[in-house]
C-alpha positions as CSV (number, residue, x, y, z in Angstrom):
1,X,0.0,0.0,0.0
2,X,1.6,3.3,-1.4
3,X,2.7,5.6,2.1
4,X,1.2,8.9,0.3
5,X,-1.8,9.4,-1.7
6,X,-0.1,10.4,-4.9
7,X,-0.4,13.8,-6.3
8,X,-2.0,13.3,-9.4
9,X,-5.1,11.7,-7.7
10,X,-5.9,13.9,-5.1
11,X,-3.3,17.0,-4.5
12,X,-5.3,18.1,-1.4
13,X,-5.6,15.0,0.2
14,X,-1.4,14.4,-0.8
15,X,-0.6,17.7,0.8
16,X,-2.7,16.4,3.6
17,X,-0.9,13.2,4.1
18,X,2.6,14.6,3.7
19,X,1.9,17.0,7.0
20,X,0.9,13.8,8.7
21,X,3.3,11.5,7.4
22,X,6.4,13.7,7.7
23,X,5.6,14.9,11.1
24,X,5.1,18.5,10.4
25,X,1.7,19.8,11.6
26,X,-1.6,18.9,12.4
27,X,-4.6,20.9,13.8
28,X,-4.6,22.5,17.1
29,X,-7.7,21.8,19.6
30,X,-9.4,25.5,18.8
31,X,-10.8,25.8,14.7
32,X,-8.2,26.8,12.7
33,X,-5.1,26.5,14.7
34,X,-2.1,24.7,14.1
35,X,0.5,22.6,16.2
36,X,3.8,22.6,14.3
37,X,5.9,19.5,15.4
38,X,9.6,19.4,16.0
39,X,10.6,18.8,12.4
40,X,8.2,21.7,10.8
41,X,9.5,24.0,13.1
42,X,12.9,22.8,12.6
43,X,12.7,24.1,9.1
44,X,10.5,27.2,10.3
45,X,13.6,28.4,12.6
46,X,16.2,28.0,9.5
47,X,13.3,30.1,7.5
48,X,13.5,32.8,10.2
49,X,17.1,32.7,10.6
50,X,17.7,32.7,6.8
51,X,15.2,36.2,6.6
52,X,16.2,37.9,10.1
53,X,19.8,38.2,8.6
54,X,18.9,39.6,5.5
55,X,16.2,41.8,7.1
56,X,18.5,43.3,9.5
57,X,21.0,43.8,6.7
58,X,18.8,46.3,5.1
59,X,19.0,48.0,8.1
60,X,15.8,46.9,10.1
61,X,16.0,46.6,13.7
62,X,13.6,43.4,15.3
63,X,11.4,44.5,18.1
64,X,7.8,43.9,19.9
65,X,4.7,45.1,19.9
66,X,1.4,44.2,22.1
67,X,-0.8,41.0,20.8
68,X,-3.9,43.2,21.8
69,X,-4.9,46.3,20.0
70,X,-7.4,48.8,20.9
71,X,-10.2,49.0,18.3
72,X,-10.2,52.5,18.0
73,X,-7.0,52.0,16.6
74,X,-8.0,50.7,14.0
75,X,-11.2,53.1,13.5
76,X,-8.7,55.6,12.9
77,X,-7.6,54.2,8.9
78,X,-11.1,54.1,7.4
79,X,-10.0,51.6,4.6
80,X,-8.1,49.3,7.1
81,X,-10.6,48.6,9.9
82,X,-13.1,47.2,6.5
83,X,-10.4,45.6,4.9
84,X,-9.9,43.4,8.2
85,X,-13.4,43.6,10.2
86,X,-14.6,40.2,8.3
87,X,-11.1,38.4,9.7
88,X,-10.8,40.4,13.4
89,X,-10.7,38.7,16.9
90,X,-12.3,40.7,19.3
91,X,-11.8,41.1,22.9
92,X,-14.7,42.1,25.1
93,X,-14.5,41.0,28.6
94,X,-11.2,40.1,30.9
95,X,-10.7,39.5,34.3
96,X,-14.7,38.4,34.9
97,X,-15.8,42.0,33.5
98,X,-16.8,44.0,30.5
99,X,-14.3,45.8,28.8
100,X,-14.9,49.4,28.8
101,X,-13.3,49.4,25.2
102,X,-12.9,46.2,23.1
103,X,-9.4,44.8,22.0
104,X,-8.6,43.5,18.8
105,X,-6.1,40.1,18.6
106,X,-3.6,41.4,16.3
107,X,-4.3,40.4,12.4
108,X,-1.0,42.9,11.7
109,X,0.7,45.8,13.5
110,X,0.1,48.9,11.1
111,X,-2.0,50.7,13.9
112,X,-0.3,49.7,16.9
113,X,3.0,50.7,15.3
114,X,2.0,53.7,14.0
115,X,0.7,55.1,17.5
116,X,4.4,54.5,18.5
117,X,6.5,55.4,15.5
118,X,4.4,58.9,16.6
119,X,6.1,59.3,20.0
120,X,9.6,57.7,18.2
121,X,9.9,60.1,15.2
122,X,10.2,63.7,16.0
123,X,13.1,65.1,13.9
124,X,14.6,64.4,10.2
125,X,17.6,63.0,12.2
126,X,15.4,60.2,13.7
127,X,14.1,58.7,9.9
128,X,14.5,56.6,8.5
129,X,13.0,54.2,11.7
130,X,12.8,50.9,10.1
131,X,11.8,47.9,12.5
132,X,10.5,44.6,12.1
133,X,9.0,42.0,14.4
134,X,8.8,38.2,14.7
135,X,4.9,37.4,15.9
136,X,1.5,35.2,15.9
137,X,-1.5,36.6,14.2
138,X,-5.2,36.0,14.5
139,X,-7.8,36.9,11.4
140,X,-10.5,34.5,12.0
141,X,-10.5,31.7,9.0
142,X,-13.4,30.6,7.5
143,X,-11.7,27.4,5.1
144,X,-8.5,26.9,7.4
145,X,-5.8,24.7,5.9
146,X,-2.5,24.2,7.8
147,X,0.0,26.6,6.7
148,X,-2.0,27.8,3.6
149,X,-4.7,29.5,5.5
150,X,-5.0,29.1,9.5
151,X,-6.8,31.5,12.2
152,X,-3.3,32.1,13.7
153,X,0.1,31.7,12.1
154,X,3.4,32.9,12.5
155,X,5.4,35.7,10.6
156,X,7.7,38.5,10.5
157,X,6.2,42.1,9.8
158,X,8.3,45.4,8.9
159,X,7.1,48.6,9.2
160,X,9.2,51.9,8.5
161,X,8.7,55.5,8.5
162,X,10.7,57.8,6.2
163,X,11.1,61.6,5.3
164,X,10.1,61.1,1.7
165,X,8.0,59.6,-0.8
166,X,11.4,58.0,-3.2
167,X,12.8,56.7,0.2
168,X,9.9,54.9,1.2
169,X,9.1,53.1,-2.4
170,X,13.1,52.4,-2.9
171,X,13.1,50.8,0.8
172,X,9.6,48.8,0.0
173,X,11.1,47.4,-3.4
174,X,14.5,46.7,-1.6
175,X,12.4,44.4,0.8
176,X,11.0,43.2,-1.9
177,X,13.5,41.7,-4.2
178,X,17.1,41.9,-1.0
179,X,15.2,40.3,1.2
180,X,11.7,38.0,-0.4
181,X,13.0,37.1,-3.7
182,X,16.6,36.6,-2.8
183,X,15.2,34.0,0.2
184,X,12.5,32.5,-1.7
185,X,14.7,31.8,-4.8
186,X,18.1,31.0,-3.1
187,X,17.2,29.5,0.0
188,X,13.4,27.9,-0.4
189,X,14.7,27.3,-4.5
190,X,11.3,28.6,-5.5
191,X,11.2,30.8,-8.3
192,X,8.5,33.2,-7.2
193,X,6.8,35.8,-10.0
194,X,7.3,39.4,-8.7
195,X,5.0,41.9,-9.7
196,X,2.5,44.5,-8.4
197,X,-1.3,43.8,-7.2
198,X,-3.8,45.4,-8.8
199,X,-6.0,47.8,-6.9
200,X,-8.5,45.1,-5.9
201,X,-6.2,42.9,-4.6
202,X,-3.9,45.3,-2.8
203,X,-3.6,45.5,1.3
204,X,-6.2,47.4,3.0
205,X,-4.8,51.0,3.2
206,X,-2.3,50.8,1.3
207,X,-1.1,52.8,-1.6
208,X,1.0,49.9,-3.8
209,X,1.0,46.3,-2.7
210,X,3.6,44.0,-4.5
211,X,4.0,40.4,-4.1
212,X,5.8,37.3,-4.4
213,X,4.1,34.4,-6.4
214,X,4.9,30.4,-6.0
215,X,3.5,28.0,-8.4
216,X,2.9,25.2,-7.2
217,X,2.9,21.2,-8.6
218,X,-0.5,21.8,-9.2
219,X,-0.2,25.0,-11.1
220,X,-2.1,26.9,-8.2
221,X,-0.3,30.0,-7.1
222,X,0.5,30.9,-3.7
223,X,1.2,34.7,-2.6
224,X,4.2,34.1,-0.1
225,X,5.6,37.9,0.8
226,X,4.7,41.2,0.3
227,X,5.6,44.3,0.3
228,X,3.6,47.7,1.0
229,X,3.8,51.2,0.0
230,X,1.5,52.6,2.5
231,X,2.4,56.4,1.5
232,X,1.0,58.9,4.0
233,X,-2.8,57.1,5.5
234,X,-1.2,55.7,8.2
235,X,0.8,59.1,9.0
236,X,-2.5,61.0,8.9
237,X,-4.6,58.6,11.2
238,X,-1.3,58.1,13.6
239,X,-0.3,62.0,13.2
240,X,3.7,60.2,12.5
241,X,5.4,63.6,11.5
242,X,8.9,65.0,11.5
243,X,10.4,68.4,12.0
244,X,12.6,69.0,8.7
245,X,15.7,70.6,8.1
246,X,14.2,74.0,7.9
247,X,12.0,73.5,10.8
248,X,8.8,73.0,9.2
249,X,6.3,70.0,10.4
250,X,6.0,67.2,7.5
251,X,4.2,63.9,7.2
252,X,6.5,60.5,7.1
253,X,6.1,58.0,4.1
254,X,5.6,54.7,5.5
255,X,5.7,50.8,4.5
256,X,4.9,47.8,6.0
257,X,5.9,43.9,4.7
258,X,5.2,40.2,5.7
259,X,6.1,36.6,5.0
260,X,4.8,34.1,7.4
261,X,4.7,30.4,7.8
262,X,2.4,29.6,4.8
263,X,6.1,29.6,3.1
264,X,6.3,26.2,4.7
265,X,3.0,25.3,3.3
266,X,5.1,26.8,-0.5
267,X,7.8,24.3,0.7
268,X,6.1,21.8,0.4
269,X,3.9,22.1,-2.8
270,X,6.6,23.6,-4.8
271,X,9.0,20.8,-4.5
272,X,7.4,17.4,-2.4
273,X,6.5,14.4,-4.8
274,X,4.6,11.0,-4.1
275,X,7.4,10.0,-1.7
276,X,7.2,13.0,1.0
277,X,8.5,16.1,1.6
278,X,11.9,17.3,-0.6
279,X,13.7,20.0,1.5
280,X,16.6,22.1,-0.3
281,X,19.7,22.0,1.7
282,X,20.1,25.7,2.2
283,X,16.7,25.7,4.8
284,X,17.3,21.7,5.5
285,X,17.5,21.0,9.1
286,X,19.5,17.9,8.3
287,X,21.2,18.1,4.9
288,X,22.6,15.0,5.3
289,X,21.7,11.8,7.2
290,X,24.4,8.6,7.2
291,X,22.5,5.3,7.6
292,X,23.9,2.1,8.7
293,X,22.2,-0.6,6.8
294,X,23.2,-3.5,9.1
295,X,25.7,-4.2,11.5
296,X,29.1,-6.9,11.3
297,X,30.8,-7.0,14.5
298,X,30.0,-2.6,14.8
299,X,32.3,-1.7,11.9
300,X,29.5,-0.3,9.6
301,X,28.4,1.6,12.8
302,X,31.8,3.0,13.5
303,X,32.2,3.7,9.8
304,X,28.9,5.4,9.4
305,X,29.9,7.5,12.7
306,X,33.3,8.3,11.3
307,X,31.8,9.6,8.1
308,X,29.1,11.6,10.2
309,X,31.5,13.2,12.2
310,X,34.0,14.2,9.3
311,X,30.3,16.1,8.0
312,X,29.9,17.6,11.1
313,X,33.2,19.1,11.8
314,X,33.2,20.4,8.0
315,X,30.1,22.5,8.9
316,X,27.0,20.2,7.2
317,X,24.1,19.8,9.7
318,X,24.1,15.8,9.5
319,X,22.3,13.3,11.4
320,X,23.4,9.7,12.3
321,X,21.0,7.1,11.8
322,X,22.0,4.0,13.5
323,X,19.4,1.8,14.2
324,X,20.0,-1.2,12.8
325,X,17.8,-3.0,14.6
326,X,14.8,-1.8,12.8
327,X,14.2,-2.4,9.3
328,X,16.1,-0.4,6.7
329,X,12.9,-0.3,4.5
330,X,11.1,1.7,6.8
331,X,13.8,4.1,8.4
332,X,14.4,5.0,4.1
333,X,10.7,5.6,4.0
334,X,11.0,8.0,7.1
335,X,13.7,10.0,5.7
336,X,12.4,10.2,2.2
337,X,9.0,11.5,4.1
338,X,11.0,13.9,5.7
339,X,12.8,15.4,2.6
340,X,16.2,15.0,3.9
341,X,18.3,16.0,0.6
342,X,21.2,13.8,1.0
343,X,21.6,10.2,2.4
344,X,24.5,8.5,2.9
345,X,24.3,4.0,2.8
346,X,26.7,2.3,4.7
347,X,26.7,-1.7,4.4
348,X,28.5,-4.2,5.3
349,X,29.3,-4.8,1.5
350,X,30.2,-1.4,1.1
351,X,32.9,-1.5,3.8
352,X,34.2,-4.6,1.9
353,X,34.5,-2.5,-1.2
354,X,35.7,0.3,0.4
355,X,32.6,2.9,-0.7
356,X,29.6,4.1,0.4
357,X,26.2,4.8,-1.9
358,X,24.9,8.4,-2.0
359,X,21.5,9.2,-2.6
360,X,20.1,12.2,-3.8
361,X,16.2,13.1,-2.9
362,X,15.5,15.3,-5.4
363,X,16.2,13.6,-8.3
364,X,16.1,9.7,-6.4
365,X,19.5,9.0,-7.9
366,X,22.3,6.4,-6.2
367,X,26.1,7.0,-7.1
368,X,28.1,4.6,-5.3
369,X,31.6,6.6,-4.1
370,X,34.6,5.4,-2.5
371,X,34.6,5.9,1.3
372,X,37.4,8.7,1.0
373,X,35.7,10.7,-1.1
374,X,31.9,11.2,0.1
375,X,32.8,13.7,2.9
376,X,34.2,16.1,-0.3
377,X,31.5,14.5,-2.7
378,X,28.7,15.1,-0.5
379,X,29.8,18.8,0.2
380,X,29.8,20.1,-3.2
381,X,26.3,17.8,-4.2
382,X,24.4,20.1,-1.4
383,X,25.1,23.4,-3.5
384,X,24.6,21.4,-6.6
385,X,21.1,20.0,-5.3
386,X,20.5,23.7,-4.4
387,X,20.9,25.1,-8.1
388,X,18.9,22.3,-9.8
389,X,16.2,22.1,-7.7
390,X,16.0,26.0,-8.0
391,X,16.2,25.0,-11.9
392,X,13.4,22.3,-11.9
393,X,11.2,24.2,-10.0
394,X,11.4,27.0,-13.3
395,X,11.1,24.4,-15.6
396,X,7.5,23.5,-13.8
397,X,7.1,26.8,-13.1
398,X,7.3,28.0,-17.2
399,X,5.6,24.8,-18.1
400,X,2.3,26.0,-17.2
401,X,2.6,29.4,-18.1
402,X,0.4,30.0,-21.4
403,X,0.6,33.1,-23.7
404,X,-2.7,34.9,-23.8
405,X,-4.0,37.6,-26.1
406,X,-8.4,37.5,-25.5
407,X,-10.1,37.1,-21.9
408,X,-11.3,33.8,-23.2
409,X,-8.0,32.4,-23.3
410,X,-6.8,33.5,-20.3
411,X,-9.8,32.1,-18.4
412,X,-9.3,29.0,-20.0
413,X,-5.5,29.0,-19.8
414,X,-6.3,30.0,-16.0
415,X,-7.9,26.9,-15.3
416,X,-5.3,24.7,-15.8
417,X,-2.3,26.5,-15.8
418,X,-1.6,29.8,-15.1
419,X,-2.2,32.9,-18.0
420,X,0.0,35.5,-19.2
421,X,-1.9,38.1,-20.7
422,X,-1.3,42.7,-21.5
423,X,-3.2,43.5,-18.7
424,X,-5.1,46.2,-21.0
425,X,-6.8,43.4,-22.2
426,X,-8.0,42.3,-19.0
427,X,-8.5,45.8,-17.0
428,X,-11.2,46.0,-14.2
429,X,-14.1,44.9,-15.7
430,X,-12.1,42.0,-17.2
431,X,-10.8,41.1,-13.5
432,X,-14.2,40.9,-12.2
433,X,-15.4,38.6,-14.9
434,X,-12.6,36.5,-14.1
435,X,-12.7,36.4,-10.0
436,X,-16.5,35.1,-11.2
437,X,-14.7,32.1,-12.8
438,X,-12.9,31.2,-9.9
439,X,-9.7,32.8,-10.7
440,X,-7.5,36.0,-9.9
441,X,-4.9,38.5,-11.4
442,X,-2.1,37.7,-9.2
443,X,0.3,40.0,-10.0
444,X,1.5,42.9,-12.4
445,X,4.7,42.4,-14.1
446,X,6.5,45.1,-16.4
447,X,7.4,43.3,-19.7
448,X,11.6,43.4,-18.9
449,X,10.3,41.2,-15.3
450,X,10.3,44.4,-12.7
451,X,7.3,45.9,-11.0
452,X,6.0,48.4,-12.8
453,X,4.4,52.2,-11.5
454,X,1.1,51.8,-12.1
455,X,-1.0,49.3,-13.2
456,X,0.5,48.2,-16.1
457,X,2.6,45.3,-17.9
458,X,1.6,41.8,-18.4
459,X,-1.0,40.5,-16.1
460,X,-0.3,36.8,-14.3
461,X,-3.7,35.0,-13.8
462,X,-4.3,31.5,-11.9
463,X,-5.6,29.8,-9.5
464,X,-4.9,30.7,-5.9
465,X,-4.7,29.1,-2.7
């Protein structure tokens, strides 16, 4: 009996089983919470750690923020409180009494932030203030699916305040590409589409929204990052001002941006197949794991440790795997589950021929390689597993991209794939016809790949999760 149902039959039901099988997640004893076991938040940490170094090297600082929000925050940003009063948590009594104001669960940190960047900012010489927290959420989810769509999830938020309009748009598209696409492409291998939103999809209260896009094996898209221009709203409602060289009172530019753990959920649709979960080695909490395949008096053992050690000490994040005593078929079957991208086989006919056999999850290939060289061997394979599965995941990616020049193709093309169309031929009225078919304009792309002013450039349409 296969371990997974297989992708082609049921791609829901696969994702499903791969959370399960691979130990990553299940569902949490409230509605639309998670639990993320050891091994899910294994990979979540090398996520964070991954976009917390590249965050602070654009020059954000990480800080924290109260979980509960006043509502009258939020009444102060018109287009923000009914962007997010369908998805809001509310507060009303604590401590056995009534509330004499409610108190929203956080669904993001605009307001909150705002009310402080206010008391923070005062002079030119304080901007820009560029900060950035690691948090939970809550926006109450009505079809919750674990890292896809959940009532609360984990994430990192930025939010920055600067003394012009250039700044702040250079600093949001910085995020954007330094920090989202850099990550997603070189560290998740997922070669995201970046573009703009259009003005119905956009965040609530903000000026531009621009976004990352995954496609995944099943030619849905997945928005994993964006990034904000929130120009001066947010200044207005929060009163975040600055006293300029010349002393005269002026209005900050502001942005705001987000990836959270429905990147795990990208993980695992962008590159897991019918045998489990296939991790990349750069966000891999084990790249490597060394397997004994039986023991002969303990010299497969101590040659398998010998050969994990040398790993370790060369800086790979390896894991032993010396249980002999339980089948070989089934501790395979855990690690391919598990998407470790390298394993090492260690045998008692391998020690007789001097070599070991390396296996490589991606592509499920065996090389058999003589014992002195698989510490060197397996070294140089993680950065080459890195590359090609970056270049796989493109060729997928491309596959199901389809040319489009009427709305009828693109709704067509939409369905299966997704549809690259001028987005003058689509336009407002065409975006609503096609939101009624069950698919969306994901993102705006200028036609040489960059994010273009206004809405303009070639449209991407798909499916969505």
């Amino acid at each position: 009996m296969a371990v997974l149902t297989s992708q082609q039959d049921d791609f829901p039901r696969w994702y499903a089983d791969v959370l399960t099988k691979a130990k990553l997640a299940e569902n949490g004893p409230a509605r639309g919470t998670m639990v993320i076991r050891p091994h899910g938040y294994a990979i979540w940490e090398r996520m964070q750690s991954e976009l917390d170094r590249r965050i602070k090297a654009a020059g954000a600082q990480n800080a924290y923020f109260p979980l509960l929000v006043p509502m009258s925050f939020f009444e102060r940003e018109a287009e923000h409180i009914e962007g997010f009063s369908p998805e809001l948590a509310v507060v009303t009594h604590g401590g056995g009494k009534k509330l004499t104001e409610p108190l929203a669960i956080r669904p993001t940190s605009e307001t909150v932030i705002g009310e402080y960047m206010a008391k923070w900012v005062d002079s030119y010489r304080d901007l820009p203030l560029l900060l950035n927290q690691w948090a939970n959420v809550v926006r109450w989810e009505m079809r919750p699916r674990i890292f896809l769509r959940t009532t609360e999830f984990l994430w990192q938020e930025g939010h920055t305040a600067h003394a012009g309009e250039s700044d702040a748009r250079q600093y949001a598209r910085a995020i954007l590409h330094d920090v989202y696409e850099d990550f997603m492409r070189n560290v998740l291998a997922v070669p995201v589409i970046v573009g703009r939103k259009t003005s119905r999809e956009r965040f609530a209260g903000a000026a531009n929204t621009m976004t990352c896009e995954g496609i995944m094996r099943d030619a849905k898209a997945l928005q994993m990052g964006t990034s904000h221009e929130l120009g001066q709203r947010f200044s207005t409602a929060f009163n975040i001002t600055y006293s300029d060289a010349d002393g005269g009172r002026q209005l900050c530019w502001t942005t705001s941006w987000g990836s959270s753990t429905r990147m795990l959920g990208g993980l695992i649709m962008c590159h897991g197949d019918d045998f489990g979960l296939v991790v990349p080695p750069a966000v891999a909490p084990i790249q490597v794991v060394v397997t004994a395949i039986k023991d002969n008096g303990g010299a497969v053992v101590r040659a398998a440790s010998t050969l994990a050690d040398e790993l370790g000490r060369r800086g790979v994040r390896v894991r032993l795997d010396d249980d002999v005593d339980q089948s070989f078929g089934r501790r395979v079957t855990d690690w391919d589950l598990q998407g470790v991208p390298i394993r090492v086989e260690v045998g008692p006919r391998d020690i007789a021929d001097g070599t070991a056999v390396v296996f490589r999850r991606d592509t499920r290939e065996k090389t058999s390689v003589p014992l002195e060289a698989v510490v060197d061997g397996v070294q140089s394979l993680t950065d080459e597993i890195q590359i090609e599965m970056l270049d796989a995941a493109s060729a997928r990616r491309d596959s199901v991209i389809t040319d489009c020049s009427t709305l009828d193709e693109v709704r067509d093309a939409a369905q299966a794939g997704v549809a690259r169309v001028p987005w003058r031929v689509v336009g407002t009225s065409g975006e609503q016809d096609l939101a009624a078919a069950g698919v969306s304009v994901r993102c705006l792309q200028s036609t040489d790949g960059g994010v273009p002013d206004e809405e303009d450039g070639l449209a991407y349409v798909a499916r969505a999760y």
